[in-house]
C-alpha positions as CSV (number, residue, x, y, z in Angstrom):
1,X,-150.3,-161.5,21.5
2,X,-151.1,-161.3,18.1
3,X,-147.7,-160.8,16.2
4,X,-149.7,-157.5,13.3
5,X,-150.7,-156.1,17.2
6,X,-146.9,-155.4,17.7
7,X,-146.2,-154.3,14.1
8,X,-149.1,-152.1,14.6
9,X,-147.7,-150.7,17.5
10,X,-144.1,-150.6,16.1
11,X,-145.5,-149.1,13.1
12,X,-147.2,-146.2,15.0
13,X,-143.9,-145.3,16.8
14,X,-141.9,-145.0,13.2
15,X,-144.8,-142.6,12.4
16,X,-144.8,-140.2,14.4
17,X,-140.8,-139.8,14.6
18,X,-141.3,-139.5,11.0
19,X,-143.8,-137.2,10.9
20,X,-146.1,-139.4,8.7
21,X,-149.6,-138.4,9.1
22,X,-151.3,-140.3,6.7
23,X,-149.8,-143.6,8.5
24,X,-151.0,-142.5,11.3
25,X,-154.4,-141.5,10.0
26,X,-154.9,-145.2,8.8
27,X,-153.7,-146.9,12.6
28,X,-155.5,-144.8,14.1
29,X,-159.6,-145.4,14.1
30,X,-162.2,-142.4,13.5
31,X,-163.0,-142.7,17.3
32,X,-159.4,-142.8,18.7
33,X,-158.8,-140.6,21.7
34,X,-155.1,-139.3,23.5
35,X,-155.3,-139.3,27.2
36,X,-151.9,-137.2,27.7
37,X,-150.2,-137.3,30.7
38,X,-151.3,-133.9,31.9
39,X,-154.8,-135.1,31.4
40,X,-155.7,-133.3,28.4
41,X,-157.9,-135.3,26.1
42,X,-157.6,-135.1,22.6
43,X,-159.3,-136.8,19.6
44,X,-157.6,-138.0,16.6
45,X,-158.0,-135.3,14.1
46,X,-156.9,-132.6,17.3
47,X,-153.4,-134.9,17.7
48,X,-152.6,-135.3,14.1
49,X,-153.3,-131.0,13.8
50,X,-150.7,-130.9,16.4
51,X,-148.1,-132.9,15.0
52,X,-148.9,-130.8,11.7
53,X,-148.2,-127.4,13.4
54,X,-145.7,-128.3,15.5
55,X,-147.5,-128.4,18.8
56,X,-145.8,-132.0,19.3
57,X,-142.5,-132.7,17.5
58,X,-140.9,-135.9,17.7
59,X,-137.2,-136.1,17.0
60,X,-137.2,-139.8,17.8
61,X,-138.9,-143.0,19.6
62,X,-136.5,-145.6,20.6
63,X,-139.3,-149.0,22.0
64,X,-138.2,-150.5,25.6
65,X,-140.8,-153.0,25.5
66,X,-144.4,-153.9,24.2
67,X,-146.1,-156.5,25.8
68,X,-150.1,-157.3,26.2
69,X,-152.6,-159.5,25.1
70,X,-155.8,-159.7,22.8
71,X,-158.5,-162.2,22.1
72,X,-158.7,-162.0,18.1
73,X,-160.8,-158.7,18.4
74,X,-159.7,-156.5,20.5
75,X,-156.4,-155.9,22.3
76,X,-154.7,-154.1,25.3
77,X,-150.5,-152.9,25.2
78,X,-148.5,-151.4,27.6
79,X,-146.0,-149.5,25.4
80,X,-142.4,-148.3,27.1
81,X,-140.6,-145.7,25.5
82,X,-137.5,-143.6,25.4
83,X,-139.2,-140.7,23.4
84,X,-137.8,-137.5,22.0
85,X,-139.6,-134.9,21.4
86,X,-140.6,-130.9,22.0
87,X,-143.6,-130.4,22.8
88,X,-146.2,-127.4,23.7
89,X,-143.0,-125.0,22.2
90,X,-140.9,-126.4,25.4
91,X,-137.1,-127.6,25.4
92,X,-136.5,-130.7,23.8
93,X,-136.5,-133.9,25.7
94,X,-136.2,-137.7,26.3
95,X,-139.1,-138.4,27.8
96,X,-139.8,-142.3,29.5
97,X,-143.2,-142.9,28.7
98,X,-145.5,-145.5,29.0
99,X,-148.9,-145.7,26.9
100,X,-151.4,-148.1,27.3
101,X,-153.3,-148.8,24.5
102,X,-156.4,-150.5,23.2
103,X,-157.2,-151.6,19.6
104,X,-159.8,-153.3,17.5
105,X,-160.0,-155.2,14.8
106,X,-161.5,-153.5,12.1
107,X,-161.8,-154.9,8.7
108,X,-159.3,-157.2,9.2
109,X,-156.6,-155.1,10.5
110,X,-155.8,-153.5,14.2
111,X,-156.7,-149.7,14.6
112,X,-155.7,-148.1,17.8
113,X,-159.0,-146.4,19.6
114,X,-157.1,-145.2,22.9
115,X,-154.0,-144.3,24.0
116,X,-153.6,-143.4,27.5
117,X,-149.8,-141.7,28.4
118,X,-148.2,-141.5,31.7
119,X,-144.3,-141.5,32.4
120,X,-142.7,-144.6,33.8
Protein backbone atom coordinates (compact mmCIF):
# COMPACT_ATOMS: atom_id res chain seq x y z
CA UNK A 1 0.00 0.00 0.00
CA UNK A 2 0.96 3.32 -0.84
CA UNK A 3 2.85 4.79 2.20
CA UNK A 4 0.67 8.99 1.78
CA UNK A 5 -2.60 6.17 1.76
CA UNK A 6 -1.60 5.49 5.54
CA UNK A 7 -0.60 9.13 6.34
CA UNK A 8 -3.87 9.98 4.82
CA UNK A 9 -5.62 7.73 6.94
CA UNK A 10 -3.42 8.54 10.08
CA UNK A 11 -3.94 12.08 9.31
CA UNK A 12 -7.86 11.75 9.27
CA UNK A 13 -7.81 10.06 12.80
CA UNK A 14 -5.67 13.15 14.46
CA UNK A 15 -8.44 15.29 12.87
CA UNK A 16 -11.21 14.41 14.17
CA UNK A 17 -9.83 13.93 17.87
CA UNK A 18 -8.79 17.39 17.29
CA UNK A 19 -11.61 18.74 16.12
CA UNK A 20 -9.99 20.11 12.96
CA UNK A 21 -12.53 20.64 10.39
CA UNK A 22 -10.71 22.25 7.81
CA UNK A 23 -8.20 19.06 7.75
CA UNK A 24 -10.91 17.20 7.36
CA UNK A 25 -12.59 19.20 4.74
CA UNK A 26 -9.40 18.78 2.48
CA UNK A 27 -9.18 14.56 3.11
CA UNK A 28 -12.26 14.33 2.52
CA UNK A 29 -13.61 14.68 -1.31
CA UNK A 30 -16.87 16.71 -2.26
CA UNK A 31 -18.66 13.31 -2.85
CA UNK A 32 -17.50 11.50 0.41
CA UNK A 33 -20.29 9.69 2.19
CA UNK A 34 -20.41 8.00 6.17
CA UNK A 35 -22.11 4.73 6.23
CA UNK A 36 -22.41 4.73 10.30
CA UNK A 37 -22.89 1.68 11.95
CA UNK A 38 -26.56 2.22 12.63
CA UNK A 39 -26.97 2.59 9.01
CA UNK A 40 -27.47 6.24 8.80
CA UNK A 41 -25.95 7.79 5.69
CA UNK A 42 -24.46 10.99 5.80
CA UNK A 43 -22.57 13.18 3.33
CA UNK A 44 -19.58 15.17 4.04
CA UNK A 45 -20.88 18.54 4.75
CA UNK A 46 -23.80 16.63 7.20
CA UNK A 47 -20.66 14.86 9.28
CA UNK A 48 -18.43 17.88 9.55
CA UNK A 49 -21.97 19.98 10.85
CA UNK A 50 -22.04 17.33 13.37
CA UNK A 51 -18.71 17.36 14.71
CA UNK A 52 -19.27 21.32 14.70
CA UNK A 53 -22.35 21.04 17.00
CA UNK A 54 -21.44 18.51 18.95
CA UNK A 55 -23.56 15.69 17.57
CA UNK A 56 -20.21 13.57 17.42
CA UNK A 57 -17.37 14.46 19.89
CA UNK A 58 -14.31 12.71 19.88
CA UNK A 59 -12.15 12.70 22.91
CA UNK A 60 -9.55 10.51 21.27
CA UNK A 61 -8.61 7.76 18.42
CA UNK A 62 -5.88 5.52 19.47
CA UNK A 63 -5.12 3.25 15.56
CA UNK A 64 -4.97 -0.76 16.06
CA UNK A 65 -4.11 -1.33 12.58
CA UNK A 66 -4.52 -0.08 8.89
CA UNK A 67 -3.90 -2.35 6.33
CA UNK A 68 -5.24 -2.47 2.51
CA UNK A 69 -4.19 -2.05 -0.84
CA UNK A 70 -4.48 0.39 -3.95
CA UNK A 71 -3.36 0.33 -7.57
CA UNK A 72 -1.91 4.01 -7.94
CA UNK A 73 -5.56 5.39 -8.27
CA UNK A 74 -7.74 4.33 -6.11
CA UNK A 75 -7.47 2.51 -2.71
CA UNK A 76 -9.42 0.30 -0.21
CA UNK A 77 -8.49 0.27 4.06
CA UNK A 78 -9.67 -1.51 6.73
CA UNK A 79 -9.15 0.92 9.66
CA UNK A 80 -9.18 -0.62 13.47
CA UNK A 81 -9.78 1.56 16.18
CA UNK A 82 -10.02 2.11 19.83
CA UNK A 83 -12.22 5.43 19.54
CA UNK A 84 -13.43 7.69 22.19
CA UNK A 85 -16.07 9.64 21.70
CA UNK A 86 -19.91 10.87 22.79
CA UNK A 87 -21.98 10.75 20.39
CA UNK A 88 -25.90 11.53 19.55
CA UNK A 89 -25.70 13.47 23.32
CA UNK A 90 -25.03 9.67 24.76
CA UNK A 91 -22.39 8.65 27.63
CA UNK A 92 -18.99 8.75 26.59
CA UNK A 93 -17.31 5.72 25.24
CA UNK A 94 -14.43 3.58 23.86
CA UNK A 95 -15.84 2.31 21.05
CA UNK A 96 -13.81 -0.69 18.70
CA UNK A 97 -14.50 0.21 15.44
CA UNK A 98 -13.61 -0.78 12.19
CA UNK A 99 -14.08 1.46 8.97
CA UNK A 100 -13.48 0.44 5.63
CA UNK A 101 -12.53 3.01 3.46
CA UNK A 102 -12.06 3.92 -0.16
CA UNK A 103 -10.02 6.75 -1.63
CA UNK A 104 -8.92 8.36 -4.90
CA UNK A 105 -6.45 10.04 -6.19
CA UNK A 106 -7.26 13.32 -6.87
CA UNK A 107 -4.88 15.90 -8.08
CA UNK A 108 -2.13 14.16 -6.86
CA UNK A 109 -3.13 13.41 -3.42
CA UNK A 110 -5.62 10.66 -1.77
CA UNK A 111 -9.18 12.01 -0.71
CA UNK A 112 -11.34 9.66 1.12
CA UNK A 113 -14.94 9.18 -0.81
CA UNK A 114 -16.44 6.46 1.67
CA UNK A 115 -16.24 5.44 4.84
CA UNK A 116 -18.26 2.58 5.88
CA UNK A 117 -18.26 1.97 10.08
CA UNK A 118 -19.14 -1.19 11.86
CA UNK A 119 -17.69 -2.34 15.35
CA UNK A 120 -15.11 -5.18 15.47
Amino acid sequence: MDPAVESTVRLMCDAMAAKDAVTLDSLYSDDMRLIHMTGTVQNKEEFLSGMSDGTFVYHGIKVVSIDGRDDGRTAEVRLRTLTDATVYGGSRHTWRLESQLKLRKESARWQIYESRVTTF
